[in-house]
GUPA-402761 format. One record per residue (C-alpha): residue in one letter; x, y, z; residue number from 1. Coordinates in Angstrom, 1 decimal. Example, Ala and Ser with C-alpha at 12.3 -4.5 7.8 and 13.67 -1.06 7.14 Angstrom:
NODE	A	12.3	-4.5	7.8	1
NODE	S	13.7	-1.1	7.1	2
END
This chain:
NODE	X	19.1	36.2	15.1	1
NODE	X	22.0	36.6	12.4	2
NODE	X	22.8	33.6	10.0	3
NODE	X	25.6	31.4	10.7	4
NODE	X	27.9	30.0	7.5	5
NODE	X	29.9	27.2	9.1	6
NODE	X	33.6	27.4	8.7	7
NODE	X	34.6	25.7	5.1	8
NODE	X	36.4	22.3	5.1	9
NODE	X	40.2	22.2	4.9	10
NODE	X	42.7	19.7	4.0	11
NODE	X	43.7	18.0	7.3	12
NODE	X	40.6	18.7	9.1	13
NODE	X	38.6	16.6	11.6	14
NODE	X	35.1	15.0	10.1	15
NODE	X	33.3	13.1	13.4	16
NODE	X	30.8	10.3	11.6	17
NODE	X	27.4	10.1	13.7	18
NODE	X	24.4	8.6	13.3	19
NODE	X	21.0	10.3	14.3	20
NODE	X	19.0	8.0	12.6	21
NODE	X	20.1	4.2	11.6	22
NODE	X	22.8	3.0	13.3	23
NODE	X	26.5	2.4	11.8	24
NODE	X	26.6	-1.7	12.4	25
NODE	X	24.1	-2.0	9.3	26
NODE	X	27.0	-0.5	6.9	27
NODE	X	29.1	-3.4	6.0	28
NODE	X	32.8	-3.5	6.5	29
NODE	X	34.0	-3.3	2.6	30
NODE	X	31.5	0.1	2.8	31
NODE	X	32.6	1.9	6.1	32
NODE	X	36.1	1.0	5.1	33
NODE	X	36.6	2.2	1.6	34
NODE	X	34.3	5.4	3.1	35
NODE	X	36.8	5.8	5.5	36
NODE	X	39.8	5.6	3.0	37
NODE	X	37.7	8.0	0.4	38
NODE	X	37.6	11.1	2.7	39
NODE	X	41.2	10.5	3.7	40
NODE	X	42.6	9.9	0.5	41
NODE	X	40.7	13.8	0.2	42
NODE	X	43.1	14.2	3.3	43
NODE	X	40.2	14.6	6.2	44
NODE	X	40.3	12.8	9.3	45
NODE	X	37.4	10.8	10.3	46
NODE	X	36.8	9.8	13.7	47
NODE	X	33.3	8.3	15.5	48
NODE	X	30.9	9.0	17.3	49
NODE	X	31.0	6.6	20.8	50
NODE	X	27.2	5.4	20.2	51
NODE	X	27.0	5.2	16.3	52
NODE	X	27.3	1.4	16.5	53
NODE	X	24.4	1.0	19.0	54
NODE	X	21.5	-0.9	17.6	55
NODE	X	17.8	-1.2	18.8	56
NODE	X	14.6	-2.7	17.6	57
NODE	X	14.6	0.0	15.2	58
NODE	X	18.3	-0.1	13.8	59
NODE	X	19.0	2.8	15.7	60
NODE	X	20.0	3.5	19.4	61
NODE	X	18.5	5.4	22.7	62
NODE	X	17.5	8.9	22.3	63
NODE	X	20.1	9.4	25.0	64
NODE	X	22.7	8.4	23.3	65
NODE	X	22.0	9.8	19.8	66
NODE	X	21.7	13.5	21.5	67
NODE	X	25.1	12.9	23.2	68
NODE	X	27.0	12.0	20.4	69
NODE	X	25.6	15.4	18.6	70
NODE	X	26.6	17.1	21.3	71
NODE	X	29.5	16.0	21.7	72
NODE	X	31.0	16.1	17.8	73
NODE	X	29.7	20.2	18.1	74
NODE	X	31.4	20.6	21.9	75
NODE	X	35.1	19.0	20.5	76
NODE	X	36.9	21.9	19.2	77
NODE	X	39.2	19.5	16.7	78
NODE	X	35.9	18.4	15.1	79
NODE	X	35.1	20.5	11.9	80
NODE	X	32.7	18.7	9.8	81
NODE	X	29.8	16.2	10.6	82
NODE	X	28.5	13.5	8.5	83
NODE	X	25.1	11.3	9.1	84
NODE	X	25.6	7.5	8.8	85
NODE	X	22.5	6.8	7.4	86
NODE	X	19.1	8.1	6.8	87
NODE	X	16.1	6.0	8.6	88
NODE	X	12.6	7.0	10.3	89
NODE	X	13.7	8.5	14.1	90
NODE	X	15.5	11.7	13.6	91
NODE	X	12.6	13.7	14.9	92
NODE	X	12.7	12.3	18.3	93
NODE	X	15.9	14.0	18.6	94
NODE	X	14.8	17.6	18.3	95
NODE	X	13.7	18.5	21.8	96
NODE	X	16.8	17.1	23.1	97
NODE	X	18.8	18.8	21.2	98
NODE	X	20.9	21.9	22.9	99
NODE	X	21.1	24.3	20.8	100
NODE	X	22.9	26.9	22.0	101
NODE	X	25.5	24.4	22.1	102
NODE	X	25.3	24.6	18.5	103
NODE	X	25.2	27.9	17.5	104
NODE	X	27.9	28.5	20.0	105
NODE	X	29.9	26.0	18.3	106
NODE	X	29.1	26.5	14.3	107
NODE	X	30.4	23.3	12.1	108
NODE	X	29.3	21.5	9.6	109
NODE	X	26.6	18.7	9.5	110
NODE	X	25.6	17.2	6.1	111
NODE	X	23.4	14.1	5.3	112
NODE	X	20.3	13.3	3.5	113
NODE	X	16.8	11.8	4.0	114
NODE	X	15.6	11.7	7.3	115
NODE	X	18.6	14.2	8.2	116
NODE	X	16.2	16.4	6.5	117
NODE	X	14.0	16.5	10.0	118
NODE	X	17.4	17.4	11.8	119
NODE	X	18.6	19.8	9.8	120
NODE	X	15.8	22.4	9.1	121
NODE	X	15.2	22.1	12.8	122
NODE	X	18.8	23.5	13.4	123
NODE	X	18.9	26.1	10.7	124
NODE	X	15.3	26.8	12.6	125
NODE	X	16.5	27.3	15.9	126
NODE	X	20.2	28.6	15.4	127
NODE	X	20.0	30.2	12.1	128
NODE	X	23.4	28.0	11.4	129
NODE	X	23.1	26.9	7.8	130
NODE	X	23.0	23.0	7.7	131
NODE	X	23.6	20.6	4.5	132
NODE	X	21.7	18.1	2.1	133
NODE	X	24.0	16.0	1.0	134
NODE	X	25.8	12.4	1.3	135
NODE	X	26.1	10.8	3.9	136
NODE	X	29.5	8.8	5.2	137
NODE	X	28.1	5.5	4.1	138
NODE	X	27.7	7.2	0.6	139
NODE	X	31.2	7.7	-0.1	140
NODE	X	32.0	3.3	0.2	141
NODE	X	30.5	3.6	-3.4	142
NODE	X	33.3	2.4	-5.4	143
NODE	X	31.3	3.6	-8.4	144
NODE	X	29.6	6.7	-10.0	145
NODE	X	30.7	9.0	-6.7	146
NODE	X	32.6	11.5	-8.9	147
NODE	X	29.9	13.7	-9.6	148
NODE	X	28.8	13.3	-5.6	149
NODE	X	32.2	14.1	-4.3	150
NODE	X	32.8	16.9	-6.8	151
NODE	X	29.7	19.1	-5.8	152
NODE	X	30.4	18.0	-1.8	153
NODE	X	34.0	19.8	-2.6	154
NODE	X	32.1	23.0	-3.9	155
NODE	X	29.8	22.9	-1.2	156
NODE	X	31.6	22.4	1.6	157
NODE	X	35.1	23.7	0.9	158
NODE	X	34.8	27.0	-0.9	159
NODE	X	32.6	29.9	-0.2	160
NODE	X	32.5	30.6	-4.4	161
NODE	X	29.3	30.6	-5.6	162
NODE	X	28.8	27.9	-8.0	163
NODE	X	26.7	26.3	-10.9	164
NODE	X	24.7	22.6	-10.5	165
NODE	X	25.6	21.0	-13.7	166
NODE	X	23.1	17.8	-14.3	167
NODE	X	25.4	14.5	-14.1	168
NODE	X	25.4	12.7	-17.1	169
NODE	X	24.3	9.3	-15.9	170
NODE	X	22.4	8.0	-12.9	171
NODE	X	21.8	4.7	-11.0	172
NODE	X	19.0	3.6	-8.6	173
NODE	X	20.3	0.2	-7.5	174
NODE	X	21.4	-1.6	-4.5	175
NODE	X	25.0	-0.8	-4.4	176
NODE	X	25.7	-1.9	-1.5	177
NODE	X	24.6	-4.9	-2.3	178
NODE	X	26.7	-5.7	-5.2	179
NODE	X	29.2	-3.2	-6.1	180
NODE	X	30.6	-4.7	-9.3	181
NODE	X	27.3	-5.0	-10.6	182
NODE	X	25.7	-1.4	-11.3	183
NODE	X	23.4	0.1	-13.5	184
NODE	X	23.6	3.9	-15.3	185
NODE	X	21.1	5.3	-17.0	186
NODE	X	21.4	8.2	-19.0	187
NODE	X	20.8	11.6	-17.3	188
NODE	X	17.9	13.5	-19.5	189
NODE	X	18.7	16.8	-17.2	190
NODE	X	16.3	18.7	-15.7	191
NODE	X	12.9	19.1	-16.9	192
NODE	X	10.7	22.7	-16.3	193
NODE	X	7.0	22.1	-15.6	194
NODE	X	7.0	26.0	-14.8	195
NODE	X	9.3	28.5	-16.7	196
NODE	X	10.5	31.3	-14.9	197
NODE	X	13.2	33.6	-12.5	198
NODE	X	13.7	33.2	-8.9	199
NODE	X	16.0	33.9	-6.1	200
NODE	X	16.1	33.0	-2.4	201
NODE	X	16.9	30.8	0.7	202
NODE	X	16.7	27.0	0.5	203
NODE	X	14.6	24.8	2.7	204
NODE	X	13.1	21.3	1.7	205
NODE	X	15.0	17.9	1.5	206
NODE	X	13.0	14.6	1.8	207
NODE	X	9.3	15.9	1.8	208
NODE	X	7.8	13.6	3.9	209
NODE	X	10.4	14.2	6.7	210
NODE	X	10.3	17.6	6.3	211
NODE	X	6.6	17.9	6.8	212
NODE	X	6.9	15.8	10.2	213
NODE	X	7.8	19.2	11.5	214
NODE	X	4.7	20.8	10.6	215
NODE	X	3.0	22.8	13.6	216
NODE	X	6.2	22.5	15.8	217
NODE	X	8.4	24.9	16.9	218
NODE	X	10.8	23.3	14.2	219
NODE	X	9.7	23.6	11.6	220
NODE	X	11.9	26.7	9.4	221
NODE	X	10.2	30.1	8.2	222
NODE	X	9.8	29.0	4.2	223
NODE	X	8.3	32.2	3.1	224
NODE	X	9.9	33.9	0.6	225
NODE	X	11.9	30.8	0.0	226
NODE	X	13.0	28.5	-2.6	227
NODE	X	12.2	24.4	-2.0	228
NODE	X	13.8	21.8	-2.4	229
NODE	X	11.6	18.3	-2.3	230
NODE	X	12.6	14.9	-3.0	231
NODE	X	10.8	11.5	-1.8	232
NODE	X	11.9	7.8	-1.8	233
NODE	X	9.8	4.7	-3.2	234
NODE	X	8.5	3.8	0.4	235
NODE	X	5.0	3.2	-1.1	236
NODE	X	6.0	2.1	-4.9	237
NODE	X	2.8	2.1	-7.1	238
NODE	X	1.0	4.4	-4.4	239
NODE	X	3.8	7.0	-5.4	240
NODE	X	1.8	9.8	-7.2	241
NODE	X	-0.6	9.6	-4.3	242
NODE	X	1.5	9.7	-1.5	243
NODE	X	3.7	12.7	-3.3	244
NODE	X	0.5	14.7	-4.1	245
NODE	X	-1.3	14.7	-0.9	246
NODE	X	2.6	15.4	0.7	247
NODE	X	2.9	18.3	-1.2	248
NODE	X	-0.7	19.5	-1.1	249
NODE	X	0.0	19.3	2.9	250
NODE	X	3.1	21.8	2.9	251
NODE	X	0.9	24.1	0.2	252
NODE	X	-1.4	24.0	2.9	253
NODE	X	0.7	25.6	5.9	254
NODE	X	0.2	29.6	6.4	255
NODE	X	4.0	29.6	6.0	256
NODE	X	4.1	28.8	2.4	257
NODE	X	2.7	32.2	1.2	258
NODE	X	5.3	33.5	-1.3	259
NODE	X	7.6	30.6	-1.8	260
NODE	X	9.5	31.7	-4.9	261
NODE	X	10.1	28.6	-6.6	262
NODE	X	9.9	24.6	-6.2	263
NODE	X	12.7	22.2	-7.0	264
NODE	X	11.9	18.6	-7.4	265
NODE	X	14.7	16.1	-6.7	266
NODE	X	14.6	12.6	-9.1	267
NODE	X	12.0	10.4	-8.5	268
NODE	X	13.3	6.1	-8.2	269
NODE	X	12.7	4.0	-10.7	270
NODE	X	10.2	2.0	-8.3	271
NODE	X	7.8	5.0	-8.3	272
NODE	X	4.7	5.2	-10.7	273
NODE	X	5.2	8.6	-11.8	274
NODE	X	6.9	9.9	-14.5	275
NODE	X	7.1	13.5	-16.7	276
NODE	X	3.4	13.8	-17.4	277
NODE	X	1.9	12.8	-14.1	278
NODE	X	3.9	15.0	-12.3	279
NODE	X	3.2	17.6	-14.2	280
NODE	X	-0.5	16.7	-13.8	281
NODE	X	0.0	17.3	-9.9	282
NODE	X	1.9	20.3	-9.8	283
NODE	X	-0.8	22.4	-12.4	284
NODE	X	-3.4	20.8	-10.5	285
NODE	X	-2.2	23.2	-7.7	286
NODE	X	-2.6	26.9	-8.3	287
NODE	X	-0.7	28.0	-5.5	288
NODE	X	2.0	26.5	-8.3	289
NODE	X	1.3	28.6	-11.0	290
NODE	X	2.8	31.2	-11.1	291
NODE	X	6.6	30.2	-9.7	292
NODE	X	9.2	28.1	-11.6	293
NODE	X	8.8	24.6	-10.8	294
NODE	X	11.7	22.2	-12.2	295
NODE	X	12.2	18.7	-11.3	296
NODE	X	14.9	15.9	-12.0	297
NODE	X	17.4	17.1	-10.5	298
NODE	X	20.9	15.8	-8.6	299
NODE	X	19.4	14.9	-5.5	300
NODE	X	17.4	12.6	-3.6	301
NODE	X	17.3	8.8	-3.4	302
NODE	X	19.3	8.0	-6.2	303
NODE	X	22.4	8.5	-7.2	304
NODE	X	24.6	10.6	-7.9	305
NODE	X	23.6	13.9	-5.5	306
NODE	X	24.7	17.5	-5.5	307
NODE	X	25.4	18.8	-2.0	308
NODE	X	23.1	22.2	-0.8	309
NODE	X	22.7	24.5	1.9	310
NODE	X	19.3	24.6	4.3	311
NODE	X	19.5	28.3	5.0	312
NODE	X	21.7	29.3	2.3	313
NODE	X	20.8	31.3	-0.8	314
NODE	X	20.0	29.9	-4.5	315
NODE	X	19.0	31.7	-7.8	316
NODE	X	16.8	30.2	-10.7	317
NODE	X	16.1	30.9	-14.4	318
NODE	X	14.6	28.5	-16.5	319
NODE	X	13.2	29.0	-20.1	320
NODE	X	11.9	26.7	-22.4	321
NODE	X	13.4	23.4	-21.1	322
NODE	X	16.8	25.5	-20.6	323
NODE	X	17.8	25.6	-16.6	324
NODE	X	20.7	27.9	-14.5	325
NODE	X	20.8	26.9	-11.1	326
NODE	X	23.6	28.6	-9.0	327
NODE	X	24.8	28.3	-5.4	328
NODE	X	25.3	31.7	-4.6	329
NODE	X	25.4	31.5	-0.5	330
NODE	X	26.2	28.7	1.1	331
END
């Protein structure tokens, strides 16, 4: 089956707002409408789903209606772009609803984070349509430190240049939504090399504990030969290092991680237990490890800001010392 690379965004273009996972109604009005005026002021269109604003016992709505409302954003020929609500814990229960020839008939974009991760592996999987990590529509309601969000989402999603991930300069894990006028930044540090080394191939990976929920399943993407991309949240706070190890130690696990080329490791929150030397503890623990590059603290994840990247597209890695050059080189 021959790759897919979704049409690029263009000024004036339709962007359908769905939600696979949690359900619009928990975003609150200040957030969905400054979203709304952010991707319009970068001249998109938004329009929404008919059953994002359902809400169930677990923030979300039917399977039923989820499934139509990703059908229906690929089937409308105006719509050219979609973007997740929200992450959440149910995007799974979607995937053998899903129809995907539908899809791949009907190539667009679809970017979003967290548990999106479960949704889109499983399409680049079964359509070989290249899918995207990145923010969701809620994200862009931050009224601060969304530059550095919004410019990689522009490089990502409206040019087919290959380009270079820069490390922000400052980051925040806080409750923005909460309190908007109140933030915190911290300092970036960049990225940090556990494992020096050169590496080039397709991306797979986003939130690691999603991602291995496809394990065994006809879902779950080929990642030999490929380059990962992991993150986790702070579900599990002072169990952190735990939880991450015995995640990771379960993908190293799979017959279909023979060869992966290199490991990228998205920041960790602030909430976590781990830091520099613990993580570095896990990873050399793990000799399947050894012998690729393995950087972590990067622009993605839970916090804030986050680059935008492709699942099924192409990246190449050198790092040296604690020097790093990351490029997007298909996407």
């Amino acid at each position: 089956m021959k790759k897919i690379i979704p049409e690029k965004l263009k000024v004036g273009d339709e962007i359908r707002v769905i939600a696979p996972a949690s359900s619009l109604s928990l975003v609150s009005k200040d957030v969905k409408e400054l979203a709304l005026k952010r991707l319009e002021d970068m001249g998109y269109s938004v329009t929404f789903g008919k059953y994002c604003k359902e809400n169930d016992i677990f923030s979300s709505s039917s399977i039923e209606s989820r499934v139509k409302d990703i059908h229906e954003a690929f089937k409308d020929k105006k719509v050219k772009a979609i973007l997740t609500v929200l992450g959440g814990f149910n995007s799974n229960q979607l995937l053998k609803y899903i129809d995907y020839k539908l899809i791949r008939d009907n190539p667009k974009i679809i970017c979003g984070f967290s548990d999106i991760t479960a949704l889109n592996n499983a399409i680049f999987q079964k359509t070989k349509m290249i899918t995207y990590i990145g923010p969701h529509f809620s994200s862009f309601g931050m009224k601060k430190g969304l530059d550095y969000t919004r410019e990689y989402f522009v490089k990502c999603l409206t040019s087919d240049n290959s380009y270079k991930v820069e490390p922000s300069k400052k980051w925040s894990d806080d409750a923005w939504f909460l309190n908007q006028n109140k933030r915190e930044f911290i300092n970036n540090k960049g990225p940090l090399v556990i494992n020096a080394g050169s590496a080039e191939g397709v991306v797979f990976g986003g939130n690691l504990c999603t991602l291995n929920l496809l394990q065994g399943t006809e879902f779950m993407p080929g990642i030999k030969n490929s380059v990962l991309f992991i993150e986790d949240d702070d579900l599990v706070e002072d169990s952190f290092s735990m939880e991450f190890d015995r995640n990771l130690q379960s993908l190293i696990d799979q017959p279909i991680f023979k060869n992966v080329k290199a490991l990228v490791i998205g920041r960790f929150q602030k909430k976590t237990d781990i830091n520099f030397d613990k993580l570095k503890y896990i990873i050399k623990s793990k000799k399947e490890l050894k012998d690729i590059p393995v950087i972590a603290n990067l622009d993605f994840g839970h916090t804030t800001p986050m680059i935008t990247f492709p699942i099924g597209g192409k990246v190449k890695i050198t790092a040296r010392g604690q020097k790093l050059s990351l490029d997007i080189i298909e996407h």
